[in-house]
N, C-alpha and C positions, 0 to 999 in steps of 0.2 A: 087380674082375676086368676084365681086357682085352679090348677087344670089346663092352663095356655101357654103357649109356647107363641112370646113373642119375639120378632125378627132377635130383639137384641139376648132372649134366652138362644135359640135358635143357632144364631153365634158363637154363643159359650158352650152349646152341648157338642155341637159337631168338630171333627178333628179336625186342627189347624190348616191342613195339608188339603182339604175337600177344595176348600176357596182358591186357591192355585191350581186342580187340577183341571186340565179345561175338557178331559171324557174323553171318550174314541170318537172316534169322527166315523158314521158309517156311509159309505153308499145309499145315493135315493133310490130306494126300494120300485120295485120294475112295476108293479101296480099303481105308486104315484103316475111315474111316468107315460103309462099308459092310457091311463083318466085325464093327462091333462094334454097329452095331443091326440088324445081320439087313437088310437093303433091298439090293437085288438092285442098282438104277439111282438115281445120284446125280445129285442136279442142281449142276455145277460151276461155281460161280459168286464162285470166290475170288482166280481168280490172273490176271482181265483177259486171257483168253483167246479165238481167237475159237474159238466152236462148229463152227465146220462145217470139211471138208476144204479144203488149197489149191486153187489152180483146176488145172484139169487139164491146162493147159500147165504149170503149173510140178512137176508130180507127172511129166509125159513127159518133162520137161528133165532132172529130178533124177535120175532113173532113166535116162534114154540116158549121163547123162555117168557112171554107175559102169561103164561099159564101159572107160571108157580110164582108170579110179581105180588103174593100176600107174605114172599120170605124176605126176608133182608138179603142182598146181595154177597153177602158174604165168600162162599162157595165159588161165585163165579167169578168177582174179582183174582181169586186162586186161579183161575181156569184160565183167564186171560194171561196173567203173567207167566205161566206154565207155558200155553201158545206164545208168546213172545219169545222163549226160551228156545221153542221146536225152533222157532223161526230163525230166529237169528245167532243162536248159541248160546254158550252158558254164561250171558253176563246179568246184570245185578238191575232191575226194574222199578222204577217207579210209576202210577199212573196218575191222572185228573180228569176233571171237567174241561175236555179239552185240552191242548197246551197250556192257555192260559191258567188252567186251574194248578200245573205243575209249577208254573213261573211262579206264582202268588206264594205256595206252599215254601216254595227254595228261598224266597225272599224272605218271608216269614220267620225262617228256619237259621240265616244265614246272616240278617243285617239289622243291626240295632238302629234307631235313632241318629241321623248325623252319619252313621256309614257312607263309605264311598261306590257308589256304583253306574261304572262305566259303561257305553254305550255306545257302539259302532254307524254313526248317523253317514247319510238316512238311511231310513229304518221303521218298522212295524214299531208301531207307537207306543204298544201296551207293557214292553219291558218298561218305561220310565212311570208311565200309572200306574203300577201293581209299585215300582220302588217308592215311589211319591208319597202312597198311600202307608207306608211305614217309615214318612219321614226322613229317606234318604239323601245324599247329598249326589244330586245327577251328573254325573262329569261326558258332557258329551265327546265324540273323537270323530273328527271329521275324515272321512274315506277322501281319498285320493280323487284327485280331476275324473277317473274312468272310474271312479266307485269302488276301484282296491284297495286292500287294505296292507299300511306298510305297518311289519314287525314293532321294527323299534318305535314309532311312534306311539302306537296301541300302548307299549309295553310304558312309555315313560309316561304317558298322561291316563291309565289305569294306575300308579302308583299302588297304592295300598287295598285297591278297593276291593271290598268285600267280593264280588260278583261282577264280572263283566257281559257282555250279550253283544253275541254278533252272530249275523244270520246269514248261513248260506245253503243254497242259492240264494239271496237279499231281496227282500220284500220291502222297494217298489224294483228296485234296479233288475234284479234275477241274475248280480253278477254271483259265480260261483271265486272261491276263494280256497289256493290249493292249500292239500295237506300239511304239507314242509313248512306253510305259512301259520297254518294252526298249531302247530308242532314247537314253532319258534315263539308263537306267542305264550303258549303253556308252559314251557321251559323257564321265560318271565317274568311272569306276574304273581303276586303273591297270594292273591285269592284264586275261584273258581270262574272257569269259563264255561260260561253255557252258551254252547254251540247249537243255533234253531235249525234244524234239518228240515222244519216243515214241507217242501218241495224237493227234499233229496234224490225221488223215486226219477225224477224228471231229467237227470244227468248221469255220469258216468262216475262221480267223487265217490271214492269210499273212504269214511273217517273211522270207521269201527275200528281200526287196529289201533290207534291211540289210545283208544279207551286201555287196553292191557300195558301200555307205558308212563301213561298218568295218572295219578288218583287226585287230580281235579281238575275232570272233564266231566262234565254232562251234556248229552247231546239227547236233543228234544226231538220228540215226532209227534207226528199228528194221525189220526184214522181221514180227517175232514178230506185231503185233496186226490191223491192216486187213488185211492180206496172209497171214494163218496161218501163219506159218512159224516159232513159237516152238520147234519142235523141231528146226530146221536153225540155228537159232544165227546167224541175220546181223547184222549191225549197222552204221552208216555214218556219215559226218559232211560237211556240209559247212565248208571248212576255209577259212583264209585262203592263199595261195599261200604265205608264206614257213615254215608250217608242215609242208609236206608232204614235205620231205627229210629232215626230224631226225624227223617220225613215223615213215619208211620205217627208218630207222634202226634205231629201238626197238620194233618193230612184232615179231609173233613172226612168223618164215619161214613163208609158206603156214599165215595165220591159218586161211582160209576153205578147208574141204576142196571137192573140186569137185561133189558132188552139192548141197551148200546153194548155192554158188555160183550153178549154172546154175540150181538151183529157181526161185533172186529173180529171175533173168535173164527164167525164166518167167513168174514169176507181175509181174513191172514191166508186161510185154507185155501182161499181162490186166487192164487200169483197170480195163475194166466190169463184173468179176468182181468185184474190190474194192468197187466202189461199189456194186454189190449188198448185199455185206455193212454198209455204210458208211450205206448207208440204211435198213437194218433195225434198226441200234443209235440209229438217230435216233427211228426211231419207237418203240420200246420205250423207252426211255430218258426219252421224255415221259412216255409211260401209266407205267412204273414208279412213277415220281417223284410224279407226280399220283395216282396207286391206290393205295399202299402204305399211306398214311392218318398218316406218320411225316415229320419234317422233312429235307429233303434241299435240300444243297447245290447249287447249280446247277454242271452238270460239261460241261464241251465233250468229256469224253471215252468210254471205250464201258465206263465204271463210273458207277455213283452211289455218294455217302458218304450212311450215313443215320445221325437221332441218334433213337438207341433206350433214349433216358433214359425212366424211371427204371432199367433196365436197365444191365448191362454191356457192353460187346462182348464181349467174353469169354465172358457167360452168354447172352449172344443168339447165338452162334455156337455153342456145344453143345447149344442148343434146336431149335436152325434144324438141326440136325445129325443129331437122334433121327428127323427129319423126312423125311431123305432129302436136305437143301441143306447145301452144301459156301461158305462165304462168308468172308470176311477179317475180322478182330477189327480196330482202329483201335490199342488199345494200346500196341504196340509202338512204332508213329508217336510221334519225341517230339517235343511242343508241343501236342499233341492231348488234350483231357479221354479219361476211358475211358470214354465211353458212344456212340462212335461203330462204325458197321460199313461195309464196304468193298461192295458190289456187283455185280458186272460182268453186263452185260447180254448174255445167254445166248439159245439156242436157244429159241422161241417155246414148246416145252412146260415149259420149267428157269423162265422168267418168269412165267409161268401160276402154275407150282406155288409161286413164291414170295411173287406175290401172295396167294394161297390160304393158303397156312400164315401168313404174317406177319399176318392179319387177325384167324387163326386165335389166334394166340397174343396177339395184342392185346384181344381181344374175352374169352380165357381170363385176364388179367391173372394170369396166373401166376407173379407173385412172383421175376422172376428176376435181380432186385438182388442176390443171395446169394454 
């Protein structure tokens, strides 16, 4: 019939690449979980979030600019990359919807069809879905037994490839990964490295001085984690200069609406708000690691990985679950055994309770290899 789209039309309009991706995998959202064991207050501790509200400049910015939200953003997009500028110096800016919306744009901008683009596993899934999605050829590169990464290997199984991604501090691991190592791998590879800082704030690495020795490096950040803004969606890059006209290109018109916009504007202005936050994942982050009584990755970032063998992640996260805690299964991560769990360092009563129950069920060896 005219007019229908059946399965086998369905087929032929959608892109080849759709049927192979298999999506992000998110966290069971903390209202499922609360409806279905009766617990009133969850402790969320799955999706590397910060706990507390933005700072309150950036909550007066976000909220002063929906007065003039009948303008196209134009203007203030300017204002944000000008504020980047204050901030961090005079390097060369791009932004998005989120990081994610920068990663899409570079790929976009960067990798034909059949392209090669490498990828430092395990690892935050959505570098290989945004390449997938333009038909790229995925070349994974297996981190080392502790999750580091060696030079020369990167360097020989990135071959040609348009774009590589590797994340530090490493999202599930939180292993950070020194500069001399980024350094050697840039000196290597014939495409660009995009270097995810998303948790940079959370260590002591400073990569920005590469940026003035290589022109191709990008190194990504986010507004969502030190800064609280994972519900205004910003995202940024520092770029090499000859990339910022063919990003602007490909870039979606007025990514950033203007209430997230001014928020980061605001919340840039507030370091010392940040680093409030910035020092309370420092300090939990040790006692987590050290009191949990389970093996844990050293993470420069505001998670811990922990290895909850003889257990699943899977069965360790429907446990932790019945409990009132909300946390990331490792699974999904591929390169990763599954007996790993993901932990994000929470609000001083969400880490409490998760010291408490993890000890709890340890001590109950309740059998939850099943």
């Amino acid at each position: 019939m005219a007019g229908r789209v059946t399965r086998g039309k369905r087929d032929a309009l959608l892109v080849r690449d759709c049927f192979r991706a298999g999506g992000y995998v998110f966290a069971k959202k903390a209202g499922e979980i609360a409806q279905e064991n009766g617990i009133s207050r969850i402790a969320r501790l799955a999706s590397n979030e910060n706990p507390y509200p933005p700072s309150p400049n950036a909550v007066r910015q976000g909220c002063d600019a929906l007065r003039e939200a009948n303008r196209y953003p134009d203007e203030c997009m300017e204002q944000l990359l000008r504020c980047l500028r204050e901030t961090y110096g005079s390097y060369h800016f791009v932004s998005g919807v989120g990081m994610d919306g920068v990663i899409e744009t570079l790929i976009r901008i960067l990798v034909n069809p059949g392209d090669g683009v490498a990828i430092a596993t395990p690892t935050f899934s959505f570098y290989g879905l945004a390449a997938r999605a333009q038909s790229a050829e995925i070349r994974p590169l297996q981190r080392d037994e502790d999750y580091s990464v060696d030079p020369g290997i990167f360097i020989d199984a990135a071959g040609d490839a348009k774009i590589s991604f590797l994340c530090s501090p490493n999202n599930p691991t939180g292993t950070v990964t020194p500069p001399e190592i980024i350094e050697e791998i840039l000196a290597g590879i014939e495409g660009i490295l995009f270097l995810d800082n998303a948790y940079i704030e959370f260590c002591d690495t400073d990569y920005l001085p590469l940026m003035n020795r290589h022109d191709n490096l990008v190194i990504g950040r986010t507004m969502s984690k030190a800064y609280a803004l994972a519900g205004a969606r910003v995202g940024y890059a520092f770029v090499p200069a000859w990339i910022v006209p063919f990003y602007q290109r490909a870039s979606t018109p007025f990514a950033l609406n203007s209430a997230s916009a001014h928020a980061a504007i605001g919340a840039l202005k507030d370091r010392e708000f940040m680093n409030r936050y910035v020092t309370h994942v420092r300090t939990w982050r040790e006692r987590v690691a050290r009191e949990c009584g389970l093996p844990v990755t050293p993470s420069g970032a505001n998670f811990i990985m922990v290895d909850v063998a003889p257990w699943t992640g899977d069965a360790m996260v429907r446990e932790l679950a019945k409990r009132g805690i909300l946390v990331r299964s490792c699974a999904s991560f591929p390169g990763l055994p599954d007996h790993y769990i993901r932990v994000s360092i929470g609000a001083e009563w969400e880490n409490e309770l998760f010291l408490k129950e993890i000890q709890a069920i340890r001590e109950a060896n309740s059998g939850l290899s099943q």
